[in-house]
Phi, psi and omega in degrees: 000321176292318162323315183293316201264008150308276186319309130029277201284320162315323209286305196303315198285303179306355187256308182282336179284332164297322178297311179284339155307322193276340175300328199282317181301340195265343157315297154328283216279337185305337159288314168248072177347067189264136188209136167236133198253128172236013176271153243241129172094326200089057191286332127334356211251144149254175140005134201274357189289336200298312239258298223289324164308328182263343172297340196271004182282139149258002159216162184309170175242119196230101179297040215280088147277126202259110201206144193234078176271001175240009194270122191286356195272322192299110198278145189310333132007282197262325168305305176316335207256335170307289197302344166289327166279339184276308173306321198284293186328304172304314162304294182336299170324303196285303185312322189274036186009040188112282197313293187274140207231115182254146191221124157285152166194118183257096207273152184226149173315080226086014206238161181275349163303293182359286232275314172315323191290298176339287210302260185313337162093018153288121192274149165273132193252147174223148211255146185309348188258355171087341173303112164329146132208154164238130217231053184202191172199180182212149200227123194210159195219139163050255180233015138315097217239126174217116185248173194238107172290306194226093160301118183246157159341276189291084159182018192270352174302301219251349171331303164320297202284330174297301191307307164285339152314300191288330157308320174280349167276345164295311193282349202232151201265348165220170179288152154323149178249126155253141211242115158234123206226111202202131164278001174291217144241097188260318186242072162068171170192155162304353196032175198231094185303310167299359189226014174045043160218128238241120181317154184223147161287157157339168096326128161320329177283323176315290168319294136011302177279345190259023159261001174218014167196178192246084185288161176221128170267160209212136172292139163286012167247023187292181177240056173158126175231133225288124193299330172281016188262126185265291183250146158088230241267148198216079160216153201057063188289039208302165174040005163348086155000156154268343188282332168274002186243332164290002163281326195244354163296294163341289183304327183273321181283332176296343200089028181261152175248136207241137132265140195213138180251067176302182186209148146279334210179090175245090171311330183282341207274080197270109186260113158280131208210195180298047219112315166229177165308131181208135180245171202133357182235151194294139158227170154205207179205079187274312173320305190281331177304317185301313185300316192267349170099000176256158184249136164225146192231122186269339178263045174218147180239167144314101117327114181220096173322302200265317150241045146338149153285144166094157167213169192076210170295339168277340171308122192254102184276349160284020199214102190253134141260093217279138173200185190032264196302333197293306230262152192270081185316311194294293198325151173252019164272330196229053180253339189216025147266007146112274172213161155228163228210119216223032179312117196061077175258129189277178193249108176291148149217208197063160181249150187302142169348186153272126206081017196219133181257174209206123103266139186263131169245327154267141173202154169276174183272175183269036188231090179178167181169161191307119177224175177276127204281335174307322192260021180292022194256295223311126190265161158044217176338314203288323188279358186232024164295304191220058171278143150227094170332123167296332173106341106014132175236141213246118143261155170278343163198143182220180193221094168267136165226141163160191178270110199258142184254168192249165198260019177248040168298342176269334162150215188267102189304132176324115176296153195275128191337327189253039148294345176283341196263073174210048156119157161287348185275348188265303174296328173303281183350304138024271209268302191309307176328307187289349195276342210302182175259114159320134148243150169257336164201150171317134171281348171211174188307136175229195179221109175239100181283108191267113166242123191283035179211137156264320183306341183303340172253008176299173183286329191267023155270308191279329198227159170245119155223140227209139170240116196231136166068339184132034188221116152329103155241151198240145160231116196285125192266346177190206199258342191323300178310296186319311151312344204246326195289311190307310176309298188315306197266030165257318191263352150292316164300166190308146160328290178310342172260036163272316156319287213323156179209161190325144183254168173255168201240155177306000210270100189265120191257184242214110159260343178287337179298331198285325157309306189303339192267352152274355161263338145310305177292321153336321236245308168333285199284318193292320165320288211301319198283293171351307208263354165282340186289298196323325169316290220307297187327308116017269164331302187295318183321292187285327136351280162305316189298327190256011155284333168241046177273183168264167192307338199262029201230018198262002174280321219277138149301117160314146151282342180290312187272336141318274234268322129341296189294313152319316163330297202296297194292336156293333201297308195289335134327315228259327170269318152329321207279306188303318210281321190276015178261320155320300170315326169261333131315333177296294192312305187300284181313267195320326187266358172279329203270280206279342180304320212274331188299319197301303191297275174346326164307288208259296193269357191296300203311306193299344180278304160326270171324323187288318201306314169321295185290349148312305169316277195312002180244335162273003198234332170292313175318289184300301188324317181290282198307335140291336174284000000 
């Protein structure tokens, strides 16, 4: 009996020194808040580019998130996708040690949240059902202000890289200077009346930059770019200098960061010319492409089957509509633009330097190859007469990133003579360029985004504008701006938001149901099609039959054609019949699939422990009856 009840007293005294281990472990470890993301993508984890833009804060930071979690309207969906956002907050929090200050607010109708969201430029969203709710946040530094007016679903991919973009945008006390050096007219002209040619507005993508940033246009023949130019945009460089391309080699070794949007065939590109306008011309960068390990061949466009535009005699297989596959889902430049609208585009190849990585963010499909840019017009039949796919996906626009070297070992190239007689202010330029110090390579990692196409950004590629009541309205016709805008304001930004790259989302769909159910729809569609030959046959049948009736006989049904027609019509029961049984196999299996996925889901864990605490109660059990 002293025994039983010795054990007993063990037992009870063993039970509370474990509750008091795990208070105390969970104390601890609670302290220094260590967490393991075991979830498929790291949907928990940010970025290590994310930790390095929040280790670089030198003041708090203030995260005022706006979320109507208690609004009963709110489809569960978006509660699930709220509360996902709150979590992703928190990491921000625990990551910044104390800099970022995260505010919850659940705004209600009339309420002072409301008028705070208003305040802060967070928008009310409203739900298929006509229900209000708000799903957003604003983000602030001092006197620095940046909001996410409406988070959604479909943008939940780009969540990470917006939260940061928007911190880092916060940090910084003035705008990014952007730099753009193009013989086009990008930011308008005055026309030329006597030459029946009629002033043009900005380009839309111009107009665009200059609501978030401080554009400059930069001459295409300078020998210098200008030290407050943080980025850029080098587009359609046709005729391109060498003193301009050792200016913009320079400039990239210096840390600025460039894009550059070359052509094959730049259609937009209207030259007056003997009686009309004539488009059609070429760029590169060659000096610097070479120096970088890429190749661009300016008299070859892309020829592309699978996304051409157009179809038949109108079909432009040189005119690409670029979706899915072209585009580079993991990326945040091209992960959420929809398609793009891509005329004559040239191609990148070769492999990058030493030090220099390569991403593709556009490619054609492998039903594509190389044509001469002289036949880029060429339509429908004539160009897909003797097409032979290379089998090859040509990329279209790509991302060197790594420490770049200059394509100028030998120095700074001689200006051409009579470039000294054209003013003192052009020597001075000169004489500053010269004083500059050669570099031969970058002290750190840089970016240089290479794109084969210009025309994609013109307005009649890009845009609708419309004039309604006197009022300029732009309606974007494809994703072309939005691509154009994302490269900037990724290469405006901290260095670290280059990495960065799309996260996976919680949202896990039954890819084996998806499967079974396209084997299903197989199975379907081979029925649907069985009971249409058997009609046609039928048809055919009954056709004949009724040709060698005489003319006064052609209403009356044959027994021969009776008795077809009775054939057709069991045959087609007979099949209805197959079909609604597929379908209901269908129904069985998937919905048996997921019943069984759920419980495995749900009951695996609790079944686990207990069997565990069964073993260990059976193994304690025997132990005491030895003793």
């Amino acid at each position: 009996m002293l025994n039983k009840y010795r054990t007993q007293l063990y037992s009870a005294g063993g039970v509370v020194v474990v509750l008091v281990i795990l208070v105390l472990a969970n104390f601890v470890l609670g302290a220094f808040k260590q967490r393991i993301d075991l979830t498929d993508g790291g949907i928990y984890t940010l970025s290590e580019g994310t930790r390095v833009v929040i280790a670089k804060l030198e003041s708090p930071v203030k995260i005022r998130f706006y979320f109507s979690q208690s609004d009963a309207g709110v489809p569960l969906a978006l509660k699930a996708f709220g509360r996902r956002v709150e979590d992703l907050l928190g990491e921000f929090r625990q990551a910044s040690g104390g800099k970022i200050i995260v505010e919850k607010f659940d705004p209600q109708p009339d309420s002072d949240a409301e008028d705070s969201a208003a305040l802060d430029g967070v928008e009310a969203q409203v739900t298929g059902a006509g229900d209000r709710f708000y799903l957003g946040l604003s983000v602030s530094q001092i006197d620095q202000k940046f909001a996410l007016p409406a988070l959604t679903l479909d943008r939940e991919r780009l969540l990470e890289y917006d939260l940061t973009r928007a911190i880092g945008r916060t940090a910084t006390a003035k705008k990014p200077v952007i730099g753009v050096m193009t013989p086009l007219p990008a930011f308008g002209s005055g026309g030329n009346p006597m030459m029946g040619m009629p002033a043009q507005a900005p380009w839309v993508f111009i107009s665009e930059l200059r609501r978030d940033y401080n554009v400059k246009h930069v001459d295409p023949n300078a020998e210098r770019i200008d030290d407050d130019i943080g980025v850029l945009l080098v587009i359609h460089p046709r005729g391109i200098t060498e003193q301009a391309q050792y200016a913009i080699d320079q400039f990239v070794l210096r840390g600025g960061r460039l894009i550059a949007m070359l052509d094959a065939y730049a259609y937009f590109d209207q030259m007056p010319g003997m009686g009309r306008a004539q488009g059609g011309s070429a760029s590169s960068l060659d000096r610097l492409l070479k120096a970088w390990g890429v190749g661009y061949d300016a008299t070859k466009v892309v020829t592309d089957m699978k996304f051409g535009s157009g179809a038949g005699p109108r079909a432009m297989p040189t005119l690409l509509s670029l979706s899915g596959a072209a585009l580079n889902a993991d990326d945040v430049t091209t992960s959420r633009l929809g398609f793009l609208l891509v005329p004559f585009s040239g191609a990148f190849s070769g492999t990058p330097a030493d030090g220099i990585r390569q991403t593709e963010l556009i490619k054609s499909s492998t039903f594509s190859r190389l044509s001469d840019s002289s036949a880029a017009m060429t339509q429908g039949d004539a160009a897909a007469k003797d097409f032979a796919p290379s089998g090859k996906e040509y990329p279209l626009a790509i991302r060197l990133t790594g420490r770049f070297k200059t394509a100028f070992p030998e120095g700074r190239p001689a200006s051409p003579e009579k470039a000294g007689a054209k003013g003192d202010k052009q020597g001075d330029g000169k004489a500053a360029a010269a004083a500059r110090p050669h570099l031969v390579a970058a002290k750190d990692e840089n970016a240089v985004v290479l794109v084969g196409d210009t025309d994609f950004i013109n307005d009649a590629a890009a845009v609708s504008i419309q004039e309604v009541f006197g009022q300029r309205i732009v309606v974007p016709q494809n994703g072309n701006l939005a691509f154009a805008q994302a490269l900037v304001e990724q290469v405006a930004g901290d260095t670290s938001l280059i990495s960065l790259r799309t996260r996976a989302t919680a949202t896990r769909p039954f890819t084996v149901i998806r499967e079974m159910e396209a084997r299903a729809q197989q199975r379907y569609l081979g029925k649907i099609k069985e009971l249409e030959d058997s009609l046609a046959q039928a048809q055919q049948k009954l056709g004949a039959l009724q040709k060698q009736k005489t003319p006064g006989q052609t209403a009356i049904l044959s027994a021969a054609q009776q008795a077809e027609l009775e054939s057709f019509r069991a045959k087609a029961v007979q099949t209805r019949r197959e079909l609604k049984e597929v379908r209901k196999e269908l129904r069985a299996d998937s919905e048996a699939l997921e019943f069984w996925t759920k419980v495995a889901n749900i009951a695996a864990l609790p079944i686990l422990i207990s069997l565990v605490g069964l073993v260990l109660g059976f193994a304690r059990r025997r132990k005491v009856v030895a003793q």
